[in-house]
Residue frames as a rotation matrix with the C-alpha (Angstrom) as fourth column:
UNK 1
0.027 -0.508 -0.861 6.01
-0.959 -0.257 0.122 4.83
-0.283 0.822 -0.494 -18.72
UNK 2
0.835 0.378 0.400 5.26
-0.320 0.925 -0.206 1.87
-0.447 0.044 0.893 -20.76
UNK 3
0.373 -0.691 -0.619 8.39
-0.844 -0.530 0.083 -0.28
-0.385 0.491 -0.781 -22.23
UNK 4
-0.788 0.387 0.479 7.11
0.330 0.922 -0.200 -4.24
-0.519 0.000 -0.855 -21.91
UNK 5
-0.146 0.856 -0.495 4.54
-0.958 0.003 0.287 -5.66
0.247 0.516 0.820 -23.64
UNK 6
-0.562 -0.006 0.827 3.28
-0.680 0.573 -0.458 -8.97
-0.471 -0.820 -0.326 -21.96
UNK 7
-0.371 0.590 -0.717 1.26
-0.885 0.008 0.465 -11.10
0.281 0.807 0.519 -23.54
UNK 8
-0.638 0.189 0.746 -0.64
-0.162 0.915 -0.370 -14.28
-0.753 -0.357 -0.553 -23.37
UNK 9
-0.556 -0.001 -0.831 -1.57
-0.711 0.519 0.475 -16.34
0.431 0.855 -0.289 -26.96
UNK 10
-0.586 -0.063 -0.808 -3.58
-0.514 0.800 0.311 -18.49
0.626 0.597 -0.501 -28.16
UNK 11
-0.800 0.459 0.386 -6.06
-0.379 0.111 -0.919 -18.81
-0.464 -0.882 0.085 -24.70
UNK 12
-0.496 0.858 -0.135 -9.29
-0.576 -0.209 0.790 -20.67
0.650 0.469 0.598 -25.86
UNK 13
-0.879 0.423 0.220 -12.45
-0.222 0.044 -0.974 -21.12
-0.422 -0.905 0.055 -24.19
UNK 14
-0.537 0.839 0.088 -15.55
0.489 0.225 0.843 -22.95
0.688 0.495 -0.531 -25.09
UNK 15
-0.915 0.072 -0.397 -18.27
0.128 -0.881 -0.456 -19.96
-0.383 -0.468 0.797 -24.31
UNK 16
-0.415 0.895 0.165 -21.79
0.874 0.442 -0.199 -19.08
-0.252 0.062 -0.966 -24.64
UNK 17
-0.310 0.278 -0.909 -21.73
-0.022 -0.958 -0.286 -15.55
-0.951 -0.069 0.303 -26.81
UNK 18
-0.963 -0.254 0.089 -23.51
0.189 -0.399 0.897 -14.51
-0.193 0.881 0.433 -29.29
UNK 19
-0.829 0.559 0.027 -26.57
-0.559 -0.826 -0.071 -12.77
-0.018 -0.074 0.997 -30.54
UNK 20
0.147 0.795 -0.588 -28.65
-0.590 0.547 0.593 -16.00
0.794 0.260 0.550 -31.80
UNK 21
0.211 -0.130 0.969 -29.85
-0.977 -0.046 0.206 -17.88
0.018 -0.990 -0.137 -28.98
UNK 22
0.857 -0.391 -0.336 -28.77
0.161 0.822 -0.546 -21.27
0.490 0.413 0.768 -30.61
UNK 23
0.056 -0.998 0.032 -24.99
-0.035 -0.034 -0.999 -19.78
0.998 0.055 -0.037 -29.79
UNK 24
-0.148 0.138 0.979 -26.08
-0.795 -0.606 -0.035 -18.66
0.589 -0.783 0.199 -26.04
UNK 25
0.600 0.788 0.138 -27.26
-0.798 0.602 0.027 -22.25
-0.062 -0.127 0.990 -25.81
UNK 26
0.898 -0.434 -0.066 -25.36
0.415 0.889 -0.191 -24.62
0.142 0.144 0.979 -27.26
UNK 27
0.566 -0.789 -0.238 -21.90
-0.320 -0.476 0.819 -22.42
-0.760 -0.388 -0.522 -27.14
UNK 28
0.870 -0.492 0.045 -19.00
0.061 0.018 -0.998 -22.40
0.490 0.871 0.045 -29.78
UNK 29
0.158 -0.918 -0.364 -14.96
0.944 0.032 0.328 -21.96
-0.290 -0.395 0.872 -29.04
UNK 30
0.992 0.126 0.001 -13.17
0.119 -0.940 -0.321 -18.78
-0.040 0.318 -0.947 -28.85
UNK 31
0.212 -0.891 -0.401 -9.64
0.970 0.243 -0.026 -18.14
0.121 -0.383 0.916 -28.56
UNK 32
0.999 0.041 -0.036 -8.03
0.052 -0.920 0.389 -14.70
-0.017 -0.390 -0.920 -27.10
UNK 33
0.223 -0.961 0.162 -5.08
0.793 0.082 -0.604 -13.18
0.567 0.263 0.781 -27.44
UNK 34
0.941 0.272 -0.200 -3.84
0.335 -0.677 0.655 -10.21
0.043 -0.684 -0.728 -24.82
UNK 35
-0.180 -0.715 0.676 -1.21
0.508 -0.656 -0.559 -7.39
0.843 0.243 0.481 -25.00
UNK 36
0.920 0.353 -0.171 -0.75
0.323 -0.434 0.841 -5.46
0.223 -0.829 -0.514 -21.61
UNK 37
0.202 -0.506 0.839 1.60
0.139 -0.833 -0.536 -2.29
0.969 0.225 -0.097 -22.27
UNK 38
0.998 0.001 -0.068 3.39
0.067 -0.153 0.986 -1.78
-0.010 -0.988 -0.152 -19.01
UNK 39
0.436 -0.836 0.333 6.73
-0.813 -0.524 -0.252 -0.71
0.386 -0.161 -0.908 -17.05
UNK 40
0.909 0.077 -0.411 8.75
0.083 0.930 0.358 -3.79
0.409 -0.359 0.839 -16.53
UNK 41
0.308 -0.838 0.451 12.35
-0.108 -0.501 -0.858 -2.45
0.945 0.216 -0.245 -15.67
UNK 42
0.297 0.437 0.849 11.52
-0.909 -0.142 0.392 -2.90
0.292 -0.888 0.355 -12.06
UNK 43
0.772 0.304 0.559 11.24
-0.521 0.806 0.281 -6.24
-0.365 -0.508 0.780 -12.62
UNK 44
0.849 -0.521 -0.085 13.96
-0.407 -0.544 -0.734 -6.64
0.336 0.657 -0.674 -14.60
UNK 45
-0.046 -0.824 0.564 16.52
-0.570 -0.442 -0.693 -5.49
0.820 -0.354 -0.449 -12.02
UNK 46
-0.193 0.134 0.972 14.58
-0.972 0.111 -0.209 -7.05
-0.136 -0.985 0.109 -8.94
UNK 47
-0.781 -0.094 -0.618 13.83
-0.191 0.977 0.093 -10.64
0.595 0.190 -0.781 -10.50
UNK 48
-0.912 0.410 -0.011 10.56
0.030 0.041 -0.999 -10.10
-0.409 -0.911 -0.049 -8.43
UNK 49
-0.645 0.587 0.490 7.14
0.760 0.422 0.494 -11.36
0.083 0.691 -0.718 -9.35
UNK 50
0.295 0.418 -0.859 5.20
0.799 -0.601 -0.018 -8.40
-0.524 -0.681 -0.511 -6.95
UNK 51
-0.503 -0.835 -0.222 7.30
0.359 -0.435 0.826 -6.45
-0.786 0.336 0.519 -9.67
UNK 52
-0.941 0.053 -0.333 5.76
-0.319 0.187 0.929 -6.93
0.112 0.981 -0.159 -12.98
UNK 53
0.082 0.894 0.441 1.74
-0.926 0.232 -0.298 -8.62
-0.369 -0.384 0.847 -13.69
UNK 54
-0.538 -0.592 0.600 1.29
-0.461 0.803 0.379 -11.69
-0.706 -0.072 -0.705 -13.06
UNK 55
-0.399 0.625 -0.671 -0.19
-0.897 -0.113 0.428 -13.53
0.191 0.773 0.605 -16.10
UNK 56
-0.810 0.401 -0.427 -1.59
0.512 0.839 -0.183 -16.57
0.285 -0.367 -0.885 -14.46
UNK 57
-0.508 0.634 -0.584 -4.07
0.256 -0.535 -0.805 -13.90
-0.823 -0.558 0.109 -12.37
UNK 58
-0.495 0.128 -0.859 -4.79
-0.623 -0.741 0.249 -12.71
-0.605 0.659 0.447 -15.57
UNK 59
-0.829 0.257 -0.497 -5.85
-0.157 0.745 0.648 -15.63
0.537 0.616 -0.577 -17.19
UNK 60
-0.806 0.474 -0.355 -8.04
0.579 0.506 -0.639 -16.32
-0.124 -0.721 -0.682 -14.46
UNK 61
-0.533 0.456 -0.713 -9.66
-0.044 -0.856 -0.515 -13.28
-0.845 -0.243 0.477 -14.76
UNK 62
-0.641 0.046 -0.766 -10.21
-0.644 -0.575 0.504 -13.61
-0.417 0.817 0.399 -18.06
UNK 63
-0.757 0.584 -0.294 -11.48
0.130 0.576 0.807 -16.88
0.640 0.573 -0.512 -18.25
UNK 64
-0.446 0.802 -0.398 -14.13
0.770 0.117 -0.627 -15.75
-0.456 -0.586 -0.670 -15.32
UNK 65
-0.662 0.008 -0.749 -14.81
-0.374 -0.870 0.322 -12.98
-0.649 0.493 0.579 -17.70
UNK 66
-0.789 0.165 -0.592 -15.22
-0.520 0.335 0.786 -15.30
0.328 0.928 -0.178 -20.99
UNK 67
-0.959 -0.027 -0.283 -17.95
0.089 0.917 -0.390 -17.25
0.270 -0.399 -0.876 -18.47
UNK 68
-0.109 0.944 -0.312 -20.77
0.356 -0.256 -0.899 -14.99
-0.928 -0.210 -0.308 -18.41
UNK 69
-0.243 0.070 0.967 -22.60
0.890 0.412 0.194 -15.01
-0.385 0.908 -0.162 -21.31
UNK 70
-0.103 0.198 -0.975 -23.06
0.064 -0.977 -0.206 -11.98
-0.993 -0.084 0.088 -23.58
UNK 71
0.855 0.350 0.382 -24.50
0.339 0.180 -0.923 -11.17
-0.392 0.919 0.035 -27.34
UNK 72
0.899 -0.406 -0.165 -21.26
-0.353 -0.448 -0.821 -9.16
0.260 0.796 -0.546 -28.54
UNK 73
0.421 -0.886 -0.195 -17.79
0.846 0.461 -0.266 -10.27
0.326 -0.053 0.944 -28.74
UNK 74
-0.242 -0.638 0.731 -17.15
0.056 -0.762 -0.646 -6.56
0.969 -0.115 0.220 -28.26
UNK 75
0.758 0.385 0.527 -19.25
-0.400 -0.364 0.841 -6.27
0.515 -0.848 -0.122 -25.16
UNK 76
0.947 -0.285 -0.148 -16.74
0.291 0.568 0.769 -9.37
-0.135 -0.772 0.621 -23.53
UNK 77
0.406 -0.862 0.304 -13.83
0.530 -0.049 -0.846 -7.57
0.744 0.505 0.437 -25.29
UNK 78
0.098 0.118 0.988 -14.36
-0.409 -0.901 0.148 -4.17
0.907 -0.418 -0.040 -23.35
UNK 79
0.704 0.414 0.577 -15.30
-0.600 -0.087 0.795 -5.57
0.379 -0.906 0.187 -20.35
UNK 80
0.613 -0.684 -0.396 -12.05
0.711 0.257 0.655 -7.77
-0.346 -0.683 0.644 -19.76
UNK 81
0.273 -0.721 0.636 -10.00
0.565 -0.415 -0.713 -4.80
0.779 0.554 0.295 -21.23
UNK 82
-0.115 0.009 0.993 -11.48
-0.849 -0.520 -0.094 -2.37
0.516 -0.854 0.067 -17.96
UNK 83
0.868 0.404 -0.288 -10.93
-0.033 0.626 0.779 -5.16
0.495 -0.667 0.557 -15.99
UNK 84
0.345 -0.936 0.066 -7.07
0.903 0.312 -0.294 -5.43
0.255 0.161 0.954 -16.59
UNK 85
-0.041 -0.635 0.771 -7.04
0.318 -0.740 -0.593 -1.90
0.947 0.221 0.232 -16.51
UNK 86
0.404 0.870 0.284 -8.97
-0.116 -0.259 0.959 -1.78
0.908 -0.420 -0.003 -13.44
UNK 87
0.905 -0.426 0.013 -7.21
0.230 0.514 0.826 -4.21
-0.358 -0.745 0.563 -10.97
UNK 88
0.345 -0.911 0.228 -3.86
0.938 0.323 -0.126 -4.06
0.041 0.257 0.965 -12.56
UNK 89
0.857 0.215 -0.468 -2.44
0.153 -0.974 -0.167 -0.14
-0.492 0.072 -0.868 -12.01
UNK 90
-0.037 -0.897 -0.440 0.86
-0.435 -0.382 0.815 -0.83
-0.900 0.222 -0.376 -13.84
UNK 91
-0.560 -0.016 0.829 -0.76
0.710 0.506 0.489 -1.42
-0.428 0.862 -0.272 -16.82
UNK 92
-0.296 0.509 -0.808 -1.39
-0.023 -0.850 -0.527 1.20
-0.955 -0.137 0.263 -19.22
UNK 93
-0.249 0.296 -0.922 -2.61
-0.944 -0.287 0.163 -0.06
-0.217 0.911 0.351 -22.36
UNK 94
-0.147 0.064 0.987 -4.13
-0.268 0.958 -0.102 -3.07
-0.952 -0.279 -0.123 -23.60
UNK 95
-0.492 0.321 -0.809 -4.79
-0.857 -0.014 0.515 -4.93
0.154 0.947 0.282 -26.87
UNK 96
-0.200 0.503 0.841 -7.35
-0.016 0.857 -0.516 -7.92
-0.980 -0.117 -0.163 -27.30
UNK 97
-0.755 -0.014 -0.655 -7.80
-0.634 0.269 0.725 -9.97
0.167 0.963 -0.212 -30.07
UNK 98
-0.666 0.197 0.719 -10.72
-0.301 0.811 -0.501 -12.21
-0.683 -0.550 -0.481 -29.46
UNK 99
-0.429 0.236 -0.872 -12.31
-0.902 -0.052 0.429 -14.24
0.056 0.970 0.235 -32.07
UNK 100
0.262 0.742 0.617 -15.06
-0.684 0.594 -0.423 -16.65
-0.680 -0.311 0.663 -32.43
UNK 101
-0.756 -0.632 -0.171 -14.06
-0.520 0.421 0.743 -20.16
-0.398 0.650 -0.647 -34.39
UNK 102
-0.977 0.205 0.061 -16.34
0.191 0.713 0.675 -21.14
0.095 0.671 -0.736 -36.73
UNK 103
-0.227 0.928 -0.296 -19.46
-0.760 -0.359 -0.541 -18.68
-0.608 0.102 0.787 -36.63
UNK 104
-0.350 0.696 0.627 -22.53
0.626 0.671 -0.396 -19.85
-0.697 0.254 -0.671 -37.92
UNK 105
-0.257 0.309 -0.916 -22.67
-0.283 -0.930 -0.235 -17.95
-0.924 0.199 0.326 -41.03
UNK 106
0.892 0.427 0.149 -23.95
-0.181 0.638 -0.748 -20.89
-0.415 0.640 0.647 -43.47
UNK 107
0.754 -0.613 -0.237 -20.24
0.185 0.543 -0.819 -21.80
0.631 0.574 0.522 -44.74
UNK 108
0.762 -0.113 -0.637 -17.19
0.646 0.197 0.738 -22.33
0.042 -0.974 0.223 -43.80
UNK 109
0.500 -0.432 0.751 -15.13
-0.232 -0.902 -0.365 -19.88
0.834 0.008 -0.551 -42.15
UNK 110
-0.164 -0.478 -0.863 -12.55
0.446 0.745 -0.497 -19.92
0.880 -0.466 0.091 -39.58
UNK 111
-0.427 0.140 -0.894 -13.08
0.725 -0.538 -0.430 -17.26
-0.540 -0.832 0.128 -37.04
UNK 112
0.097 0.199 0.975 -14.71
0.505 -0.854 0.124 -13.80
0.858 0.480 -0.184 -36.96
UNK 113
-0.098 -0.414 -0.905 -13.55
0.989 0.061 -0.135 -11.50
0.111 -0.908 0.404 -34.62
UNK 114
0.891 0.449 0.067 -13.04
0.363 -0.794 0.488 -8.39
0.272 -0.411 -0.870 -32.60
UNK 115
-0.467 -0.846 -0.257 -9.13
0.844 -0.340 -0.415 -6.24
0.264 -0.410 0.873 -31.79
UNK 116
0.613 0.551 0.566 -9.45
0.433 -0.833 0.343 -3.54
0.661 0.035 -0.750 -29.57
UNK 117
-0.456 -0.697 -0.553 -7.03
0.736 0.053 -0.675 -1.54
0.500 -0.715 0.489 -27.71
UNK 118
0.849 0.528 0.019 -8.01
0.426 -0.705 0.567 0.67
0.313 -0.473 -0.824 -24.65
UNK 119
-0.441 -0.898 -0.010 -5.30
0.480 -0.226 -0.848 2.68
0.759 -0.378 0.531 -23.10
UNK 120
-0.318 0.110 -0.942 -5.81
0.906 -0.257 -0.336 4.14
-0.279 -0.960 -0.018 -19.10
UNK 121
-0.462 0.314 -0.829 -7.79
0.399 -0.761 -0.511 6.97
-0.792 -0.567 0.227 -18.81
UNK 122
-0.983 -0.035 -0.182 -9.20
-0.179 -0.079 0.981 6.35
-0.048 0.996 0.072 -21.96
């Protein structure tokens, strides 16, 4: 039973995605945002980290995630979404925001991006 939402803002990583191999090459910034739907009530009550997820691990994860290179922003979306769900069983829903700053789409622009939410057993 989810009744937390966690979160972690504003993460950015200089990365090597996208389809043209200029981006794959030279790399661009990204920045990520992360929702992770989960029972916290536990932790709450118990003031215990072993309680609740920890979002430091998470980061980690994510930025070893954001480190292997890949043409779609969705592909690296997906793949740290079933990660989180993967390792983490008291998480049952995620959201990701993750957006590229300053594509290369001949003017300027600030980001283009990707939200996607997965929920467990989804």
């Amino acid at each position: 039973m989810k009744n937390s939402c966690l979160s972690i803002e504003g993460m950015t990583f200089y990365a090597h995605h996208g389809c043209f191999t200029e981006e794959r090459a030279i790399g661009t910034w990204f920045t990520i945002d992360i929702y992770l739907y989960t029972d916290t009530r536990e932790a709450q009550r118990t003031d215990n980290l072993e309680a609740t997820v920890n979002y430091a691990e998470v980061y980690a994860k994510i930025k070893e995630e954001m480190n292997i290179p890949s043409k779609l922003m969705e592909h690296v979306a997906g793949r740290i979404t079933d990660r989180i769900l993967d390792e983490y069983p008291r998480v049952e829903e995620v959201r990701i925001r993750l957006k590229k700053l300053n594509p290369p789409l001949g003017e300027k622009i600030l980001s283009a991006g990707v939200e996607l939410t997965r929920t467990r057993n989804q």
